[in-house]
N, C-alpha and C positions, 0 to 999 in steps of 0.2 A: 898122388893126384886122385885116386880112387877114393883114397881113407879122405883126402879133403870132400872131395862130392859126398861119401857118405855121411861124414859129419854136417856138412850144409843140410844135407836132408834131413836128419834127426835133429836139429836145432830147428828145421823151418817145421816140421812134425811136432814139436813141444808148443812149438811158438801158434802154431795152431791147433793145438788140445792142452791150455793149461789146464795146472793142475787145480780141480773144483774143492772149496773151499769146505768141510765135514760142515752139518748144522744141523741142528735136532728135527728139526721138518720143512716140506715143504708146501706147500699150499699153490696146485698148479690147474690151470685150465677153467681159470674162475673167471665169474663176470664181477668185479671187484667193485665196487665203490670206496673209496679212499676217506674221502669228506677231507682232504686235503682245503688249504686255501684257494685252492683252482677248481674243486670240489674233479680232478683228475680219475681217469680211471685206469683201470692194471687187469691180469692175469694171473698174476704168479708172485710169491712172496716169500722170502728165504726168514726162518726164525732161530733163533739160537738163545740159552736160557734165559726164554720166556718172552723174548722182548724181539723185534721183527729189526733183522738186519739190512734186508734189501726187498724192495718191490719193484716189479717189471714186467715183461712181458713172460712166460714159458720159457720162449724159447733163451733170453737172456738170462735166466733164475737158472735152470735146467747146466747152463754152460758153465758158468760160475760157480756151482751149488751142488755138494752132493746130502741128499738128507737121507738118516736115520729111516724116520716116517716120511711119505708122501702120501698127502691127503689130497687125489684128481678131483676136482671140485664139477667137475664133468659141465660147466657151462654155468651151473649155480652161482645165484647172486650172493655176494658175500660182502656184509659189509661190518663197521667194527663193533664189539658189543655193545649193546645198547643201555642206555641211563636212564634209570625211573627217578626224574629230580625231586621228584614227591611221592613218599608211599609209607606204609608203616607196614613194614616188617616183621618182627615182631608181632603187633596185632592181626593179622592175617595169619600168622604162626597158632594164634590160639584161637583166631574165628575157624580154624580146623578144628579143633576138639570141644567145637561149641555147637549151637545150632545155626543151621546157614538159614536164613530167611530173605536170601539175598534173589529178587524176581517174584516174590509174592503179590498177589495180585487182590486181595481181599484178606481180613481180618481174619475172617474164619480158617485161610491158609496157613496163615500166620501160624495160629493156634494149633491148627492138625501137626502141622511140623512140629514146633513142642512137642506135643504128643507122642509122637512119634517118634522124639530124641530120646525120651522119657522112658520109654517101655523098653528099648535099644541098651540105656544106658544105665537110670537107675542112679540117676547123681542126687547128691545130698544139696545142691546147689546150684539148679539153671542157671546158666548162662547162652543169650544168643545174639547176633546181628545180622542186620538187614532189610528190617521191616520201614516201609515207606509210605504214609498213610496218603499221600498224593499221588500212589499207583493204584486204588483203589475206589470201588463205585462211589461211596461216603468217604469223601475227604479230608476227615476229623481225626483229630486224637484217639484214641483206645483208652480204655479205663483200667483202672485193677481190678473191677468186676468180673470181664471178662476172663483173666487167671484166674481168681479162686474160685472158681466153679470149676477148672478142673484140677487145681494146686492149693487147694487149702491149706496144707501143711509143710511143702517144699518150698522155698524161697525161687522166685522165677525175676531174674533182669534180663529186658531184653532193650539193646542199643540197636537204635533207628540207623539207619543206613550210612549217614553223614557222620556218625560218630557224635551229633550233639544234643542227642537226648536220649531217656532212657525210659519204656513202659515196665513198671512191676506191679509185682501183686502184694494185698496187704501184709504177708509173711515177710515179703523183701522188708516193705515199709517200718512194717513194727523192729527191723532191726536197727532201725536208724532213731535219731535222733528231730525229724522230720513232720511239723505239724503244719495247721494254715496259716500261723504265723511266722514262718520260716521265711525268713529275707536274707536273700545275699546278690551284693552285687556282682553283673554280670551274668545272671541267668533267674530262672522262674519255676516257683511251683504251680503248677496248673490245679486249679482249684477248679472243683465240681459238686453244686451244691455247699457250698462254704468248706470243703474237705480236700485236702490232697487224692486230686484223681487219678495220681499213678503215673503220670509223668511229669517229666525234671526235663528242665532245658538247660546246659550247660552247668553254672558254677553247683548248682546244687544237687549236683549227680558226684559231686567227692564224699557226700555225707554216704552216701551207697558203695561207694568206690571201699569206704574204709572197713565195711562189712562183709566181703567177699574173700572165699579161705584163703589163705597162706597158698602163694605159688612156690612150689619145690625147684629148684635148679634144676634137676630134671625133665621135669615137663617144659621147663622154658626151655632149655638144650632141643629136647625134640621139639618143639613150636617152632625155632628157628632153623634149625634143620629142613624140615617139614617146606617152609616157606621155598626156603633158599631151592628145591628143587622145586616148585612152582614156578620161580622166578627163571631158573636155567631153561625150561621148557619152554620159555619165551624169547628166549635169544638176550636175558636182560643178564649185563655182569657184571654191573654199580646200583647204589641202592641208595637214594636220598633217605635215609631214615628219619622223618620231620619230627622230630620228640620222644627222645630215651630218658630214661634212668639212668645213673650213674653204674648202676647192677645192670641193667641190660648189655649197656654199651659192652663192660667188662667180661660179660658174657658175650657176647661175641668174640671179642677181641681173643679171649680163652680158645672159642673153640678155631678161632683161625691159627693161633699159635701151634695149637693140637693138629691142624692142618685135615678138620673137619668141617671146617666152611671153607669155602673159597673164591664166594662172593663176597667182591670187594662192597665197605660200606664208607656212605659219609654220614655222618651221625651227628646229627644236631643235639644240642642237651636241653632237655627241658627246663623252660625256664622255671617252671614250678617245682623243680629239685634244685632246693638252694643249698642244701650241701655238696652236689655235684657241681654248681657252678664255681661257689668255693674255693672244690678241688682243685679244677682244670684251671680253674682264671690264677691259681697260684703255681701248677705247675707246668702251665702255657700251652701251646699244641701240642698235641698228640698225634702223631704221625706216621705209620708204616704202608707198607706196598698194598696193604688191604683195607686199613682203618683210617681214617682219618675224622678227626675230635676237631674243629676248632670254630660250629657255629652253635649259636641258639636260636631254637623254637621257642616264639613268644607267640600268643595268642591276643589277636586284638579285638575279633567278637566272636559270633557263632557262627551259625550258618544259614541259608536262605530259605531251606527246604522248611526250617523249624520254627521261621521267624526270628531267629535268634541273631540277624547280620543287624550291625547297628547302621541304621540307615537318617540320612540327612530331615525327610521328612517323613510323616507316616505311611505302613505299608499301604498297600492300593486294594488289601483284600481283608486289613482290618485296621478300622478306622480307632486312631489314638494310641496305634502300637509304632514304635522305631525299633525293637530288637533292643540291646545291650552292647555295651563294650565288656571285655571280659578281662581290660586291662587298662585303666584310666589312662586318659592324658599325660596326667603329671607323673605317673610310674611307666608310661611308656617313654614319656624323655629320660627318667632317672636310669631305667633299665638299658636304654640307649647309650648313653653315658657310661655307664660300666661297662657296657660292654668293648665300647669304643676303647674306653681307654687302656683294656685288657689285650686289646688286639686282634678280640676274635670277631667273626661275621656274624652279626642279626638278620633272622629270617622270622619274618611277620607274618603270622595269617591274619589275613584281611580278604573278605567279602564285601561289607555292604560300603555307601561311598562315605560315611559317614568314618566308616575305621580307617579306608586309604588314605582320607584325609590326616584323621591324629598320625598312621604310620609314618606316613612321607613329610608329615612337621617334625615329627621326631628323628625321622633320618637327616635331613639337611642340617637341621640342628646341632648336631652329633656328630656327621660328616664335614664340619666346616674346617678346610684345609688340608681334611683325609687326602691320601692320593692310594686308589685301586682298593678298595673297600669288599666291593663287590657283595653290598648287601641287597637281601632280595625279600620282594613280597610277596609271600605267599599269597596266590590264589587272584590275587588283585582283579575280584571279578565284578565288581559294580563300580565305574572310575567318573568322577564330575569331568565334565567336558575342560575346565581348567587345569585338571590336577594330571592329566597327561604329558605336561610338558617338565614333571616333573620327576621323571623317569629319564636315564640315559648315565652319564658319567655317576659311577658307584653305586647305582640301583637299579637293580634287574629285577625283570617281572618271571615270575615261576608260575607259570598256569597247568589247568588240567581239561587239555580239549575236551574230553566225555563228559565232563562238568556241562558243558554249552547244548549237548544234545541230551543230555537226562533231565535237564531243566526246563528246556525251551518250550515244554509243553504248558505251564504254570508261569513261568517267570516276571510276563509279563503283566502276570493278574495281581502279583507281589511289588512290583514296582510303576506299572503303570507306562503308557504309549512312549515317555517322554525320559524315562531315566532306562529303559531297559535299553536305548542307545547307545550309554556308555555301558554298556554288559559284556562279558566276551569279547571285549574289543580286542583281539591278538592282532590283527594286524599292524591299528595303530599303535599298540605297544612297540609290537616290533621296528616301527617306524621312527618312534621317539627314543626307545631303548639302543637299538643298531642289534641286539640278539635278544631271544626270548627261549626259555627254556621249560620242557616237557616234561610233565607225571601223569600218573594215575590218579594216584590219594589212593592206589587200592587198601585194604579193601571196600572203602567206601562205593569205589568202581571197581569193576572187573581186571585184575592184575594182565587182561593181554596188551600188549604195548601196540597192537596191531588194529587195536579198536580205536588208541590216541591217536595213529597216523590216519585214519579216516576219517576221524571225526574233524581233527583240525583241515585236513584238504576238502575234506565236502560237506560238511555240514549240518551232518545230517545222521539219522538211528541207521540202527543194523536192521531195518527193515525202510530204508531210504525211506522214510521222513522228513521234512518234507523236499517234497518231488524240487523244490529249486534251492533247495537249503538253507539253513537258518539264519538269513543275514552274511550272506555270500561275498558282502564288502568286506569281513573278518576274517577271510578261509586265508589258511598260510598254502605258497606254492609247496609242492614235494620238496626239492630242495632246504626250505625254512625248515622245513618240518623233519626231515634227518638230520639236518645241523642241530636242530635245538634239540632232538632225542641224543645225540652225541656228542662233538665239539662245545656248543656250545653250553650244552650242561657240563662239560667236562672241566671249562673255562669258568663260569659260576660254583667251580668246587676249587680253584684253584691247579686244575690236575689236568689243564691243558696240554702242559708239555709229558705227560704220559700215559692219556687215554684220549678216546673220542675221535681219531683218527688213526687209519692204517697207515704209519709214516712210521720213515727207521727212528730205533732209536725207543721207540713205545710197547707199552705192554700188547702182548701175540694176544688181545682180547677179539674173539671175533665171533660172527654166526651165520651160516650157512642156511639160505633159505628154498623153500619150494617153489619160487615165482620172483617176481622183480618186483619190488616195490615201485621201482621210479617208473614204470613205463606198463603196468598191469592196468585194467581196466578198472574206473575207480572203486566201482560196486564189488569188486573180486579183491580189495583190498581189506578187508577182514577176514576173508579167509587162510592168510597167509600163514602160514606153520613154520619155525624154525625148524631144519631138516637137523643139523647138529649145532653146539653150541662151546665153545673154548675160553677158558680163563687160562691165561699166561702158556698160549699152545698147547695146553690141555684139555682134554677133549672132555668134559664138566655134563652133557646131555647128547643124547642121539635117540632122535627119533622112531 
């Protein structure tokens, strides 16, 4: 009778201390954001190689779970790593070993930083970015004048902030091919005095592109290197890469196999590397836990800042100018078409409404019978009042909120009272689309991802500008604006079911902050610091 009651009580003893399940870590006492479908929140998160078995509260993770590591999140907001659905990578990788000219505020700044690269470095071959002649007292162009007076003999390119033009001096020049007869469609030489003044807007910035030394696998290795801990310092652990090489991509790919990167990428292939398309559209996607190959970057015009966005009617600030397509009509349906029929995603840049238009003719066109396509428009930042409703099933809008607040100062002297209405319009996107998804474009922008959540909830610069912000009919709630920075970018990569939300089952991507984004005051929403940052429960940065 004894040994019976003592067995009931070690049977009722097990039965209330089972045995806790071993797991590689645990992540306890957090203020969790999930971004689940309920957009739900949690505590505590059991993970085991790499991928999150269970979320709940502490005290149910704790009962269930014994982990290796346990990481007390001590009240910390933790939500899942974050998606930059537009940035180049790579090129921020090498705007590090170049000149930053990025916040210049006058020509003459411009110039002293050169300068100042110059005597530092000693290169056979400036290169720099940044430079923004619409942040500046004189809001014109720059000449090749101003370099050779103090580069007569170095070659100096230096790429405008947008990435779609370029100022050099005449040593750049004389390496090219490049007179005032130089025509090509899709971009312009700017002629001063009957002469090429030293800058190129878009297409004819390749005749200079072909002139610049030989980059070594080496330097590229360290450029992407170099980035990838930029990007962890942000709490970012996906990387829309809008336009690679075929060598880039491979280079990455290299060094994540080496298991020296381990930010995941989604890598669009440029569509101006026709041997890389080629490649892939013969030997179909490409796909690992880190990489993933199966869209293209097509360019449809330039951009706004350079005059270069092809626009419906002429700019509002120079009369008998539209901008350029940077990819005709009938090659953006033919390119469509290939693409479609190869299986992979087209991703469009399009600014002015002129190119949304050709983009979204040639998507539907291309699209007809598709089911789950999921192609997207980059930028889709000037939209005709009709051409909204042409967004939704298999065409998602990919914007860059910081875009709407670095412009709004200008924008509307470019496009005038009546079209800067369809501008920035995220919210109606979001409306017509059902999700809208979040980048930078750094480094065109600032790679913090804590400047897009502010910018798209208020509307406003990091010196609250202005005071009621910019068309406040467009601002996304918090909520829109985590989703599209994760799920729903995750879901425009196709990689829903394994990132963008803390749910079992998915990659332990995650990032521990120093403040709440959903509930912090909104002006205090740029200061936000990722505290630490985890790829696959790996702890990838710490503050």
């Amino acid at each position: 009778m004894k040994f019976l009651s003592f067995f009931g009580a070690l049977m009722l003893l097990i039965a209330c201390n089972p045995v806790q399940e071993p797991v590689d870590m645990l992540v306890i006492n957090g203020n969790i954001y999930t971004v689940d479908n309920d957009f739900s929140k949690a505590e505590a998160m059991a993970i085991k190689n790499g991928r999150i078995v269970a979320v709940g509260t502490t005290e149910d993770i704790n009962l269930k779970y014994a982990g290796i590591q346990v990481v007390d999140a001590m009240g910390q907001t933790v939500m899942p790593g974050l998606i930059d659905a537009h940035a180049h990578l790579f090129g921020l990788g090498l705007s590090l070993q170049q000149v930053d000219l990025v916040g210049t505020t006058s020509k003459q700044e411009v110039l002293d930083r050169v300068v100042a690269f110059q005597k530092k470095n000693k290169s056979d071959y400036i290169q720099g970015r940044g430079w923004d002649q619409n942040d500046w007292e004189v809001k014109e162009f720059p000449a090749k004048e101003d370099l050779d007076s103090l580069f007569p003999d170095t070659p100096v390119v230096l790429r405008r902030i947008d990435g779609h033009a370029l100022w050099i001096n005449s040593k750049a020049l004389a390496l090219t091919t490049i007179t005032a007869e130089t025509k090509m469609d899709g971009g312009e030489v700017i002629l001063k005095d009957g002469e090429p003044s030293g800058v190129l807007v878009d297409a004819p910035m390749s005749l200079v592109g072909a002139t610049v030394p030989y980059l070594s696998d080496a330097v590229a290795a360290k450029a992407i290197i170099d980035a990838q801990e930029v990007c962890f310092s942000y709490g970012l652990t996906t990387i829309n890469e809008a336009g690679s090489s075929r060598w880039v991509i491979s280079m990455m790919d290299s060094l994540q196999k080496a298991d020296k990167m381990k930010l995941r990428m989604y890598a669009m292939i440029s569509a101006g590397d026709t041997a890389a398309l080629s490649y892939y559209f013969k030997e179909g996607i490409y796909k690992t836990d880190r990489m993933n190959v199966r869209s293209v970057k097509v360019y449809g015009d330039g951009a706004l800042g350079s005059r270069g966005a092809a626009l419906r009617a002429p700019y509002g600030d120079q009369e008998g100018h539209y901008g350029a397509m940077s990819t005709k009509q009938e090659d953006l349906f033919a390119m469509a078409d290939r693409i479609a029929t190869a299986g992979f995603q087209m991703n469009t840049h399009a600014i002015g409404d002129s190119a949304n238009v050709a983009v979204l003719r040639a998507y539907r066109n291309a699209l007809k019978g598709k089911k789950d396509s999921r192609w997207k428009v980059e930028h889709a930042q000037i939209i005709s009042p009709e051409e909204f409703a042409h967004f939704g099933f298999n065409i998602i809008p990919s914007v860059q909120p910081t875009h709407a607040t670095s412009d709004m100062y200008w924008a509307e002297d470019r496009l005038g009272p009546d079209r800067i209405k369809g501008a920035y319009s995220y919210k109606t996107l979001l409306d017509r689309a059902g999700i809208i998804v979040l980048g930078t474009d750094f480094p065109v922008e600032l790679v913090n991802p804590f400047h897009t959540f502010y910018a798209a909830v208020s509307r406003k610069d990091l010196k609250g500008f202005p005071e009621d912000g910019f068309r406040m009919d467009q601002a996304l709630t918090r909520e829109q604006t985590l989703r599209g920075m994760t799920i729903w970018a995750a879901y425009s990569n196709f990689e829903e079911s394994e990132k963008g939300s803390l749910e079992v089952g998915k990659f332990a991507d995650f990032v521990i902050l120093d403040q709440d984004l959903m509930t912090v005051d909104v002006a205090k929403i740029p200061n936000t610091k990722a505290v630490k940052t985890y790829v696959n429960g790996e702890l990838v940065y710490e503050q």
